[in-house]
ROVODO-714583 format. One record per residue: x, y, z of N, C-alpha, C in turn; residue in three letters. Coordinates in steps of 0.1 Angstrom, whole numbers, plus 5000, padded with zeros to 4 digits. Layout:
XYZXYZXYZALA;...
//
This chain:
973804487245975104447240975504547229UNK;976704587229977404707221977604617208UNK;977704717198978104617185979704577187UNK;980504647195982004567197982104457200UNK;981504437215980804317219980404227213UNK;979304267203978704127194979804107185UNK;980704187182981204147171982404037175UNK;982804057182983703967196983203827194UNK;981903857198981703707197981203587185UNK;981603627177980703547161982103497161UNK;981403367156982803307151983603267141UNK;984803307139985503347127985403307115UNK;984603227114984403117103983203077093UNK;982103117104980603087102979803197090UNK;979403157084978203267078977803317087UNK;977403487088976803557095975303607088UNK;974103567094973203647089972303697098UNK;971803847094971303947102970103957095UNK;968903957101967903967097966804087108UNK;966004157101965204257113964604327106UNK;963504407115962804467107962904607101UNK;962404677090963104797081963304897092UNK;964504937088964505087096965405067109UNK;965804857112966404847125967904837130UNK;968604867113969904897117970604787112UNK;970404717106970904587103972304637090UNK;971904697080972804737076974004767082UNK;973704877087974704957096975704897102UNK;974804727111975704627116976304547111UNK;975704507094976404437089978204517081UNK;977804627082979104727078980004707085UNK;979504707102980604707111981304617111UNK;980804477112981204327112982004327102UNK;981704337088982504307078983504447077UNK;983404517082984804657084985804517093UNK;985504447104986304457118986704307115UNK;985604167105985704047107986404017090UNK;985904107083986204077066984604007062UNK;984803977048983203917042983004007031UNK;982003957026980904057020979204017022UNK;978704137020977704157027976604117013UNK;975804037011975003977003973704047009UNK;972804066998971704157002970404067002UNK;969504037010968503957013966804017017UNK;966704147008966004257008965104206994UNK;964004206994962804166980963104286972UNK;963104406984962904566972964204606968UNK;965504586975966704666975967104586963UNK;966804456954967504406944966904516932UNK;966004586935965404686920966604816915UNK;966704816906967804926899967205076903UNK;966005096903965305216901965505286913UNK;965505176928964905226940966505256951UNK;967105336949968005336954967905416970UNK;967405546968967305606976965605556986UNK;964605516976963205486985963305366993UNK;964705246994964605096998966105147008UNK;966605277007967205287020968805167013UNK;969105157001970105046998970905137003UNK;972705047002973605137007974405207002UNK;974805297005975405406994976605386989UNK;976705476982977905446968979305486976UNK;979705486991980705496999980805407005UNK;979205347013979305227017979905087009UNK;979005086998979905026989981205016985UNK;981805096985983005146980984105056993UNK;983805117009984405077017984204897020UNK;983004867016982604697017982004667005UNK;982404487004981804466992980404456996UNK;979304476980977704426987978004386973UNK;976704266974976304186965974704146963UNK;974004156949972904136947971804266952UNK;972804386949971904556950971404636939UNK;970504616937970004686923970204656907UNK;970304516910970904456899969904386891UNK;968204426893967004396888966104526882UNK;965904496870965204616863963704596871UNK;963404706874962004776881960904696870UNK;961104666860959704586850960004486856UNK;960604416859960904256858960504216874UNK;959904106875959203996891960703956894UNK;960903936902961903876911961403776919UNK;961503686920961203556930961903516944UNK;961703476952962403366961963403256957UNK;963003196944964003136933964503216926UNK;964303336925965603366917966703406928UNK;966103466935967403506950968403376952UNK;967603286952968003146960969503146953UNK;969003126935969703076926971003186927UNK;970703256927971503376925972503426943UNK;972003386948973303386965973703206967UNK;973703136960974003016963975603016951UNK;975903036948977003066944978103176944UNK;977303256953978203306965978603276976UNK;978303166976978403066994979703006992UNK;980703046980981502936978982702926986UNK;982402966996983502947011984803077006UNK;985403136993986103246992986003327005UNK;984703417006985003517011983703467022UNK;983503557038983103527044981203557041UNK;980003527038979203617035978603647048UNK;977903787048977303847057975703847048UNK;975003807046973703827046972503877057UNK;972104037049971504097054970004147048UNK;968704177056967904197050966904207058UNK;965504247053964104197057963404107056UNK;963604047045962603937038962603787042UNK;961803787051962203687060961703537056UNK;961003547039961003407029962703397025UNK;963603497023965003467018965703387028UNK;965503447037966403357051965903187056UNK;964203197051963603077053964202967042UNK;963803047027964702937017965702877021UNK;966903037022968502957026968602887034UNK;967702867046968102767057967002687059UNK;966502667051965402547052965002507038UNK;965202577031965202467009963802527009UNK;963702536997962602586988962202516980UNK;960902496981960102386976960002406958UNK;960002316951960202326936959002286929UNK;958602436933957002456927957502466908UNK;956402426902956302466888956402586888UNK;956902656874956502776869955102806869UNK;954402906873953102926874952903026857UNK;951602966852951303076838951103196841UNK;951303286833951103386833949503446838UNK;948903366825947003356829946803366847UNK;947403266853947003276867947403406875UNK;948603426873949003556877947703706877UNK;948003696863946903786855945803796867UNK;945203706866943503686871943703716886UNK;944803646896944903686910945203836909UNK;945703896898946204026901944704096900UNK;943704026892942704136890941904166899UNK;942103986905940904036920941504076930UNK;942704106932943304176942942804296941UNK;942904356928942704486925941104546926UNK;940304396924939204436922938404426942UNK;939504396949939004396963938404226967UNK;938904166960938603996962939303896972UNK;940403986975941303906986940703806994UNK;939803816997938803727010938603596999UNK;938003636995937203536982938803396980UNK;939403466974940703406978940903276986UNK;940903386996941303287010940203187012UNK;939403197005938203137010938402987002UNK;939602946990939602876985940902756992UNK;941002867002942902767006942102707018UNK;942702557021942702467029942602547044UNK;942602487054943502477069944402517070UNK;945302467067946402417067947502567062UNK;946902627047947302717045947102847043UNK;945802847053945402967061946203017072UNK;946902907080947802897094949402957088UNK;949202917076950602927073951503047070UNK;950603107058951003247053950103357056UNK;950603447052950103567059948603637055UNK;947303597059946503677053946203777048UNK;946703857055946704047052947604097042UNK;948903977037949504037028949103967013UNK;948704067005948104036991949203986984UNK;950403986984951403906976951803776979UNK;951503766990951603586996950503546998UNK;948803596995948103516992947403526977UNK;948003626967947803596955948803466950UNK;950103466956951503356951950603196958UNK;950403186968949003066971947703056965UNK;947403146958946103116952946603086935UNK;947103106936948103106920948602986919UNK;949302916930949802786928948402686928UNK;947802726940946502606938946102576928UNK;945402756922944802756905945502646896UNK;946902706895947802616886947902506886UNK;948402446899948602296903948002236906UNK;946802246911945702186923946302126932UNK;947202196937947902116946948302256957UNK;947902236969948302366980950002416981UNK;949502526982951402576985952102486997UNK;950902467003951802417016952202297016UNK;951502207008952002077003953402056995UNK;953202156985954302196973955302176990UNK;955202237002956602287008957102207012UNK;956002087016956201977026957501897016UNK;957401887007958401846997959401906992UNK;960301977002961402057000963101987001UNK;963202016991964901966994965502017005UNK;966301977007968102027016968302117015UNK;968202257026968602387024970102367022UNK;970602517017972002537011972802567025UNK;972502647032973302667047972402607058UNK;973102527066972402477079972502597089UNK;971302647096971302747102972102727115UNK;971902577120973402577132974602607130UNK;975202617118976402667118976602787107UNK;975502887116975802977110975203077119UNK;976103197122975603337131974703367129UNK;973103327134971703387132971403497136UNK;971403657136971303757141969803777141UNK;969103827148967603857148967404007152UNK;967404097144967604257158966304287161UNK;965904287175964804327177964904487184UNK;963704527189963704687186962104697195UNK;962004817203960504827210960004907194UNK;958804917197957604987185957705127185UNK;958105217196958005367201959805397192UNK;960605277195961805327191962205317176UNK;961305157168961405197156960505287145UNK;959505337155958505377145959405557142UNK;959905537154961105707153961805727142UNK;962505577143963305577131963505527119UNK;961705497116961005497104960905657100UNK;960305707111959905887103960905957104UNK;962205927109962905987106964005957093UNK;964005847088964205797079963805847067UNK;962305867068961505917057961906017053UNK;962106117064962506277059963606267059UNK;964406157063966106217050965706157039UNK;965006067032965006017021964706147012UNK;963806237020963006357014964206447012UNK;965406447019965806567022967306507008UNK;967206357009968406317001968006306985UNK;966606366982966306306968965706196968UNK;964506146972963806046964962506086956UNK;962206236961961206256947962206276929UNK;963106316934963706316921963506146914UNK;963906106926964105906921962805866918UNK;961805946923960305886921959806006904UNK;960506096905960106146894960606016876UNK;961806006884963205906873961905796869UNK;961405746883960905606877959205686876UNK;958505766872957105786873956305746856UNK;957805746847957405706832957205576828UNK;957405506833957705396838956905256849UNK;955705346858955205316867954105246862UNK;954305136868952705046865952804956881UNK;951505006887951104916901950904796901UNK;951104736889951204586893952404526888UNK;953304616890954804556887955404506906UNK;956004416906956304396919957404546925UNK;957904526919958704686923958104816930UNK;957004826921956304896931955604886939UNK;955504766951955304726961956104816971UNK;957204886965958504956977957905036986UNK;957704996999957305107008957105247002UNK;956005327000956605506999956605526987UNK;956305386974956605416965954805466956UNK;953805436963952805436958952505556963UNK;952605666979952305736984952805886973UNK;954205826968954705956964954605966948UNK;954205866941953605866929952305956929UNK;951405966941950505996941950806156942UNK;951406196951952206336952952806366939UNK;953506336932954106316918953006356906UNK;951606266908950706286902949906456904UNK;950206456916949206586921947806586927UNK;948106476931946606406944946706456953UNK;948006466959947906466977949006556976UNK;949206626988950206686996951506646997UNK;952606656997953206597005953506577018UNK;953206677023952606637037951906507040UNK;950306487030949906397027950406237026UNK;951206297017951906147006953306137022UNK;953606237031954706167040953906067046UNK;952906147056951806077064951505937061UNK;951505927051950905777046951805677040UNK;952905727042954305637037954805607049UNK;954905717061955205607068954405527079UNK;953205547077951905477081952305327078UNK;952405357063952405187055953905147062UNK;954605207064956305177067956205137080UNK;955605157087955305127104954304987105UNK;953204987095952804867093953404747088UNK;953704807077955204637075956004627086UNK;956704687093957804687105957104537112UNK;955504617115955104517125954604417118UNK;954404377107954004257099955604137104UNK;956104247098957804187097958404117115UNK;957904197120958404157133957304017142UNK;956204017137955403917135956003797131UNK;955903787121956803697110958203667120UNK;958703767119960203727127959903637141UNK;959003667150958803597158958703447161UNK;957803437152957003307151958003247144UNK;958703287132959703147122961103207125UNK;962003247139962803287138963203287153UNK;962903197162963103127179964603087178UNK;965203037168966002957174967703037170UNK;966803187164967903347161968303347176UNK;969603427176970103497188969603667182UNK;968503677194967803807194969003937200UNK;969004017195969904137202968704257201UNK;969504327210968604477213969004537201UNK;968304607192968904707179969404827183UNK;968604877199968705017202970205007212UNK;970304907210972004887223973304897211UNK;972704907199973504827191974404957182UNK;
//
C-alpha cells in the first residue's frame, strides 16, 4: 500500500497513531499524513524526549518542524529519568480534540499506557533504584529475575535490564508484583477502537539496511560533535544514555575503540533493539492495522 493510499483511508476525525520499529519510517509517515490530513504529530519515543540527543535519536529536524507541528521533542534535560507517567501526564492534555494528534514512536509501553491506563504504582525510593542499578552493573540481572513470580517473568521483557530493574524495584518497594500493580489499572485516555492504529512492519534484510545506513548519515550529519556537546556531562546510569550509539561513541570519544569500531557496534545494538521492538510489537499489538514500511 502506497502512503497516498493509506492516507485515503484514515478517517477524518480519529486519532492516528503509528507505532514501528527504529529506523521503519514512521516519522516520515507521520509528516505525510499531517502535511495532507492536518494534526500534529506528538512524539511517543522514551529517547527522542532528551534535549541533548537530537541528531543520535534520529528526532525531526528543525524544517520538519517548522513545516509540521511536533510535540514533546527534546523538551527533557539528559540528567533527569523520564517515566511512562510522565509521558502519560504530559500527551493527555494534548488530546483536547483542538487539533488532530498523530502520535508517533517506538516505545511500545507509551502506546500500551494510552490505550490501555497505567497502573498507579507508588513513587519508588530512590534507595531501590540505587541498589537495582548496582546489580545491573555488577552483572546480577538473573539474580533478579529469580525473585519475580510466574506471572511476571511471562510478562516483561527478560533481556531488557530497564524493565527488569523497574520490576524488581517495585517488588523491593511494594512487595507487591508489577504485574499485580497492572491488574489494577484505570480507564485508558484513548480507546484504541476509535482510533487509526498504524503498526509498520518491515522484513529484517530491509531494516537492518536502513539501520546502517542511517548510522552513517548520523556520522556524516554531526553526531560526534553532539556526542562530544554531551561527553561532560555523561554518566551511564542516567536513562538518557540508554540512546542507541550513545555508549559505542562515548567510547570512541574516549579513545578506546575505532570508529570503525564504535560504528560496528552501534549498529549491532541498533539492529538488536529493532528486533526486541518488533517482538514486543507482535505479541501486544494484533489488533494494529499492520502495513508494509517498505511499500510505504
Amino acid at each position: 500500500m502506497q502512503a497516498e493510499e493509506l492516507i485515503l483511508s484514515l478517517n477524518e476525525a480519529r486519532p492516528i497513531l503509528i507505532a514501528g520499529a527504529t529506523a521503519s519510517g514512521k516519522s516520515a509517515l507521520a509528516i505525510k499524513i499531517a502535511k495532507k490530513l492536518g494534526g500534529v504529530i506528538i512524539n511517543a519515543d522514551a529517547m527522542q524526549v532528551y534535549e541533548g540527543w537530537k541528531i543520535l535519536t534520529a528526532r525531526p529536524t528543525k524544517q520538519d518542524q517548522r513545516n509540521v507541528s511536533h510535540l514533546l521533542y527534546g523538551h527533557v534535560d539528559n540528567k533527569e529519568a523520564y517515566s511512562v507517567g510522565d509521558w502519560l501526564r504530559q500527551v493527555t492534555p494534548l488530546l483536547d480534540g483542538n487539533h488532530r494528534p498523530i502520535i508517533v514512536g517506538g516505545t511500545g509501553l507509551y502506546f500500551r499506557a494510552l490505550t490501555e491506563g497505567l497502573a498507579n504504582i507508588p513513587k519508588i525510593p530512590e534507595e531501590y533504584k540505587k541498589k537495582s542499578s548496582e546489580l545491573i552493573q555488577n552483572g546480577k540481572m538473573l539474580d533478579m529475575v529469580a525473585d519475580f513470580d510466574e506471572a511476571t517473568r511471562s510478562k516483561i521483557d527478560l533481556q531488557n535490564p530497564v524493565r527488569v530493574a523497574r520490576a524488581w524495584e517495585v517488588l523491593q518497594a511494594t512487595g507487591k508484583s508489577i504485574v499485580s500493580w497492572q491488574a489494577d489499572t484505570p480507564p485508558p485516555i484513548l480507546n484504541i477502537n476509535k482510533c487509526d492504529a498504524i503498526l509498520m512492519h518491515s522484513s529484517t534484510h530491509w531494516l537492518n539496511e536502513r539501520i546502517k545506513i542511517r548510522f552513517e548519515a548520523m556520522l556524516d550529519n554531526g553526531v560526534l560533535e553532539e556526542i562530544t556537546e554531551n561527553s561532560q556531562s555523561w554518566d551511564p546510569q542516567l536513562q538518557s544514555s540508554q540512546a542507541i550509539g550513545a555508549t559505542q561513541l562515548i567510547e570512541y570519544n574516549l579513545g578506546r575503540i575505532s570508529i570503525e569500531k564504535a560504528t560496528e557496534l552501534a549498529v549491532i545494538a541498533s539492529r538488536q533493539y529493532a528486533k526486541r521492538q518488533k517482538t514486543w510489537f507482535r505479541k501486544r499489538m494484533e489488533n494494529w492495522r499492520t502495513i508494509i514500511a517498505e511499500d510505504i
